[in-house]
C-alpha positions in Angstrom: 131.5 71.5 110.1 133.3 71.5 106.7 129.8 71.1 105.0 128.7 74.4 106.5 131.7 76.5 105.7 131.2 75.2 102.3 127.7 75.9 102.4 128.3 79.5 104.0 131.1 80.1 101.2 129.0 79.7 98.4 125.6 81.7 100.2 128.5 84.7 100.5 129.2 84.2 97.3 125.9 84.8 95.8 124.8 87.1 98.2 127.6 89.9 96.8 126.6 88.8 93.3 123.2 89.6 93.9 124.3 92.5 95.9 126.1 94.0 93.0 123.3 93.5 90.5 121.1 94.9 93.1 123.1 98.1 93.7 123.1 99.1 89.6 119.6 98.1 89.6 118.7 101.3 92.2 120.7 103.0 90.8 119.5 102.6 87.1 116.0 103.5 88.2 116.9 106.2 90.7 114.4 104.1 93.4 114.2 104.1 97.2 116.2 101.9 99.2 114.2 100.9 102.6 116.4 99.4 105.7 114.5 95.9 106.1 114.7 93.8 109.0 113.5 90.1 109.0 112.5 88.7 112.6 111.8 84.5 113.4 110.7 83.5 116.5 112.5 80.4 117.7 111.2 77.7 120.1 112.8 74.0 119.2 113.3 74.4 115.8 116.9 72.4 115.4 115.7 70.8 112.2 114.4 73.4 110.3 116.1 76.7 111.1 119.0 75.8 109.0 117.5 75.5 106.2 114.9 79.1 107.5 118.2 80.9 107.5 119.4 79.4 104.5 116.6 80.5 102.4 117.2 84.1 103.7 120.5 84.7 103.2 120.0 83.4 99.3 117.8 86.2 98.3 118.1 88.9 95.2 118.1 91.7 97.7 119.7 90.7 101.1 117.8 91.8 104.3 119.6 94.1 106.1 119.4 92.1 109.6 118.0 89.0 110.4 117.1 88.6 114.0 116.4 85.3 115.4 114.8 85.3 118.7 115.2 82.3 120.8 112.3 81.6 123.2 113.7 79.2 125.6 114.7 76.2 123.1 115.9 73.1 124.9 117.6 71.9 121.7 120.6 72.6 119.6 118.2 75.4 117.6 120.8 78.5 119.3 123.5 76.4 118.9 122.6 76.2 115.2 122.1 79.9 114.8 125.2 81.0 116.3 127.4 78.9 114.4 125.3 80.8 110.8 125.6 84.0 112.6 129.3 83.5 113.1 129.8 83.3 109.3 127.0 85.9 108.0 126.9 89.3 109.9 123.6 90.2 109.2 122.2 87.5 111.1 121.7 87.8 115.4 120.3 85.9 117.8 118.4 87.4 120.9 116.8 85.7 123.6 113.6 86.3 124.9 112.5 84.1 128.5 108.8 85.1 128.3 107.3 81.9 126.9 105.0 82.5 123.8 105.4 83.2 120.5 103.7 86.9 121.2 106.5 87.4 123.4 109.3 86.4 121.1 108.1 88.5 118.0 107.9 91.4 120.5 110.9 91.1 121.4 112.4 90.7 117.8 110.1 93.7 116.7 111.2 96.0 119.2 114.8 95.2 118.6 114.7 95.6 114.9 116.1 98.5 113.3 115.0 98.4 109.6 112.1 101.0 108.6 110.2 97.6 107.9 110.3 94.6 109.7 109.7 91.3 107.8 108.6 88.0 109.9 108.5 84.4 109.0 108.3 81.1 110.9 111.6 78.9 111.7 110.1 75.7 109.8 109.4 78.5 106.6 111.1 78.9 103.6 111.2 82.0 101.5 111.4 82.4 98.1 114.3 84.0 96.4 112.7 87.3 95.8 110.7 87.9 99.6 112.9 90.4 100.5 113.0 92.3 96.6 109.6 91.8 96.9 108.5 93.3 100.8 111.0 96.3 99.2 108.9 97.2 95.8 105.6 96.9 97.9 107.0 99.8 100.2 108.7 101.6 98.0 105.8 101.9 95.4 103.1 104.2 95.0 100.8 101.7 95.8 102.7 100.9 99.1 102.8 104.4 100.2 99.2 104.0 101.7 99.4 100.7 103.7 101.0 99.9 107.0 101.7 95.9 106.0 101.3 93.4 103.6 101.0 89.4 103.5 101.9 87.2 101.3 100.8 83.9 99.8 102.0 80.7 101.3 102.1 76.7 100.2 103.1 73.6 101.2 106.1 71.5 101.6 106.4 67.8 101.8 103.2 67.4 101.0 101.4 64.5 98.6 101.8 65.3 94.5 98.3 65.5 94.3 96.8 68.4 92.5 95.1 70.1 95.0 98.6 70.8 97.0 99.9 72.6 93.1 100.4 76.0 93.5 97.7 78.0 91.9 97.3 81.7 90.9 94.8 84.2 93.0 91.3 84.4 91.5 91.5 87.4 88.9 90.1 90.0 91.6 93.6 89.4 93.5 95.8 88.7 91.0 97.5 91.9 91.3 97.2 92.1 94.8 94.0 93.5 97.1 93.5 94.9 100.4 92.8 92.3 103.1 91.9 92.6 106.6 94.3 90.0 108.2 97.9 88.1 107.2 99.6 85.2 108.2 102.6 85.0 110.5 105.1 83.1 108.3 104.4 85.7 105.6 103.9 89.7 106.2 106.1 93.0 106.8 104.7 95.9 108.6 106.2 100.0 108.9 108.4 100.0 112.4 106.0 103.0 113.2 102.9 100.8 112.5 104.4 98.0 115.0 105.3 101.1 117.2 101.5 102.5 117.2 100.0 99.3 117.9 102.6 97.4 120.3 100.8 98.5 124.0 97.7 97.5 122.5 98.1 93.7 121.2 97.4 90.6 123.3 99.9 89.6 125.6 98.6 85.5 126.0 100.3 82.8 124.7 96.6 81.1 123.8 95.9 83.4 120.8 97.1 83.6 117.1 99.8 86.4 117.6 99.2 87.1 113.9 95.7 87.7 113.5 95.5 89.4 116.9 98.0 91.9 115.5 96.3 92.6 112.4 93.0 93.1 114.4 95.5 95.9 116.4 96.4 97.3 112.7 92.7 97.5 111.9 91.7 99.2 115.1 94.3 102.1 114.8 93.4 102.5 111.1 96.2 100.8 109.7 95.8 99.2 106.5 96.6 95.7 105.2 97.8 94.6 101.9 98.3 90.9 99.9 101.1 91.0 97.7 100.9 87.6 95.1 104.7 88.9 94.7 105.5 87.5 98.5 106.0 84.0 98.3 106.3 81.0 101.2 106.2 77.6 101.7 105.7 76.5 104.9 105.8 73.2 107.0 103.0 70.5 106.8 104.2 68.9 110.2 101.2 70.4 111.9 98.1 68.7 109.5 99.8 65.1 110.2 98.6 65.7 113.6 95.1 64.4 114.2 92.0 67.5 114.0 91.8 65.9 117.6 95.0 67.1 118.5 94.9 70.4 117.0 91.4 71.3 118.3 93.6 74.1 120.6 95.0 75.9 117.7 91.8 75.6 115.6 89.7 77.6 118.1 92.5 80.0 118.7 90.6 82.7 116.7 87.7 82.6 119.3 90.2 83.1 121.7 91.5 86.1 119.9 88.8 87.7 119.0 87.2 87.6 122.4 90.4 88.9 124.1 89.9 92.0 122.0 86.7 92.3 123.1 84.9 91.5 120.1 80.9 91.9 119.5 78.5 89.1 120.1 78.1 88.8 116.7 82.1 88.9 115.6 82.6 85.8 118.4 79.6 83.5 117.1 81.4 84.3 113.5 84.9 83.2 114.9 83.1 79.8 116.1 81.7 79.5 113.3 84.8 79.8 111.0 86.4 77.5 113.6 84.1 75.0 112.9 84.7 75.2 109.0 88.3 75.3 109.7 88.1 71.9 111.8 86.5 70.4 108.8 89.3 71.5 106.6 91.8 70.2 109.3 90.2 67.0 108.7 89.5 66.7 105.4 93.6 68.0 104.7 94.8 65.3 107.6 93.5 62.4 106.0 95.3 63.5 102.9 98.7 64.5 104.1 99.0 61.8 106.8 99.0 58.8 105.1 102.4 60.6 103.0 106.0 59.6 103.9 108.2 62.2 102.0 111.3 60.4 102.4 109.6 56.9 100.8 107.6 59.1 98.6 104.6 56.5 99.7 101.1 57.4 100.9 99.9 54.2 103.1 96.3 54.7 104.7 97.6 52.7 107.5 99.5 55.8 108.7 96.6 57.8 109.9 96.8 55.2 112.8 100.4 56.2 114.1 101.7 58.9 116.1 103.5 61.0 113.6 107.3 61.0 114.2 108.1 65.1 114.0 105.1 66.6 116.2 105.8 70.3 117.3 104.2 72.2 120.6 101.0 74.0 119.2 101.9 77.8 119.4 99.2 78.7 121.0 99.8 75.8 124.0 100.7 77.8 127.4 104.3 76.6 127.9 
């Protein structure tokens, strides 16, 4: 308890430092201010929504609200998340009994009150400057024209080998492009985009929530952006599970694109990239699994064990 009030101290702390700076910074260049509101779905997440939270209350430009939306958790996760809310005012916890994580982000959409809602996973950390940077998107020129924008994500806990570094976008993305889908750790969208588009997304919990938005986005002319500005690093936890294991969430983009209805053509594509992605599943499992971050050891042997901090596939019907 006295480690959290500690740790909550010092996040207040910067947090008004950063405000101040923040505050003569508008007001130097005479910019827009957007209301932005940051929404994480929450099923079982008691290890790593701490440190979720944490990340997003240490930012150069604090999110107006941060809305947690708990989906049922059988753990300490709300437990967790009231006793941060308690100390920082612009975080709130909802509850959402719908199973799924469709259901959740709904809920956490519809409830948000910013002009631009923000959304990352509970096992995601942000990087200092997500919120600065979801603002400048929307508040530029550039910005004016698109309904959302992704980010770039990488990978924590992993192996130090080279491959897992993090890398610059090729030179035709480097300042950013238009894309045609994002990822859900990592994107903002307009409240009247989500507003448009919210009767016509899939309601399943078998589907990727975030690409069957962005599909929504596309079909009511909404554009997408990547931003090389927005920065995450998400969890690993789900490549130490076996391709096996994971075949479920690897074919979830069939699922997707058939529950929209998608051409004959568009579904053997999906298979297709499903089948590519299975390969990469593989290839990345044999790599990461054999890695024990707290030993700092990578031991073959480990590709044979159950690992120890398996999470529910998202798109498992619960």
């Amino acid at each position: 308890m006295n480690l959290l009030c500690a740790r909550s101290r010092e996040l207040c702390r910067r947090r008004n430092v950063r405000n101040i700076r923040r505050e003569q910074s508008v007001g130097e260049r005479g910019g827009t201010v957007v209301a932005i509101s940051v929404v994480i779905p929450m099923y079982n997440e008691q290890d790593e929504i701490g440190s979720c939270l944490d990340a997003l209350i240490d930012q150069t430009r604090t999110a107006d609200e941060i809305l947690v939306v708990d989906n049922n958790s059988t753990d300490e996760s709300a437990a967790i998340v009231a006793e941060i809310a308690a100390a920082h005012p612009t975080v709130r916890l909802i509850h959402e009994s719908e199973p799924g994580c469709h259901a959740a982000r709904a809920a956490g959409y519809d409830a948000a009150s910013g002009d631009v809602i923000a959304r990352t996973d509970a096992d995601t950390r942000v990087d200092s400057r997500w919120v600065e940077a979801i603002e400048s998107f929307f508040t530029s020129e550039r910005g004016a024209e698109f309904a959302a924008v992704g980010g770039v994500a990488t990978m924590y806990e992993v192996p130090p080998f080279p491959m897992f570094a993090e890398r610059p976008l090729p030179a035709a993305a480097a300042d950013g492009i238009e894309v045609s889908s994002f990822s859900g750790p990592n994107h903002a969208l307009r409240k009247t985009a989500w507003q448009a588009v919210r009767d016509s997304v899939t309601r399943r919990q078998d589907v990727w929530e975030d690409f069957d938005l962005s599909l929504a986005l596309t079909e009511h002319g909404k554009k997408i952006f990547l931003d090389p500005n927005m920065k995450v690093k998400t969890s690993v936890r789900t490549l130490r599970a076996s391709p096996i294991r994971n075949l479920r969430y690897i074919t979830g983009n069939v699922r997707t694109v058939k529950a929209r209805g998608a051409s004959a053509s568009t579904i053997r594509a999906a298979r297709v990239n499903a089948l590519v992605r299975f390969g990469s599943f593989t290839w990345l499992w044999l790599l990461i699994r054999p890695w024990d971050e707290d030993t700092r050891t990578w031991r073959p042997h480990r590709l044979l064990r159950r690992p120890s901090d398996l999470h529910d596939d998202v798109t498992r019907v619960r």
